[in-house]
N, C-alpha and C positions, 0 to 999 in steps of 0.2 A: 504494500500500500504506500501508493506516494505518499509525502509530507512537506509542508513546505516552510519557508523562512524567510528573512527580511535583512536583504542588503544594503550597503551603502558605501556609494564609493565615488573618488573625484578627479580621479586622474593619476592623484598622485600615491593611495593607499584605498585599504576599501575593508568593513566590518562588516561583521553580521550581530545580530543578536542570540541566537542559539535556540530559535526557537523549532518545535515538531507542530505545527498547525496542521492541522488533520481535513481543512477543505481550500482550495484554492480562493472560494469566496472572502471567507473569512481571513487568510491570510493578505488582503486583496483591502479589505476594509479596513485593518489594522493599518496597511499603511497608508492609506489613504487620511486615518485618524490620526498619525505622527505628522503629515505634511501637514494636518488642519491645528494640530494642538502643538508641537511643535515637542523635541525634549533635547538633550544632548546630542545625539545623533544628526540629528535635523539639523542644531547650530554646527556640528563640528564637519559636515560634507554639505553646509551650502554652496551649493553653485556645480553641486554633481548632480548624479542620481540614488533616488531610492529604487529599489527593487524586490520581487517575491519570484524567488526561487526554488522550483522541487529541488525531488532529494535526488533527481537524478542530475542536479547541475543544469536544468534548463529553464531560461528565463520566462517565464509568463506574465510579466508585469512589470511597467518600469515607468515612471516618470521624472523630469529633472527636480531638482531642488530649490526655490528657489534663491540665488544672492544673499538678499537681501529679507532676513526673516527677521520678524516682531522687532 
């Protein structure tokens, strides 16, 4: 069973959070609720991308970050 997780990266270095999200939806909203609500990650790769990645290493979601947050 896939699983999935939440990237972040900018070019220059890239994290994840460590997470096993169990539906692509929901991993899908999560981060869509980190670019809305912001936390450290958000500040520390603006001007990259976030991302949700299975566990097989393949991207399914990705949007930039932006600049300039809060």
């Amino acid at each position: 069973m896939k699983t999935y997780d939440i990237y972040f990266s900018d070019g220059n270095s890239s994290d994840h959070k460590g997470f096993s999200i169990k539906t692509q939806e929901k991993a899908v909203h999560m981060a869509e609720d980190m670019l809305v609500k912001g936390n450290s990650y958000i500040d520390d790769y603006a001007g990259g991308l976030i991302s949700v990645v299975d566990s097989e290493g393949v991207t399914v979601w990705s949007q930039p970050i932006p600049a300039h947050v809060k």
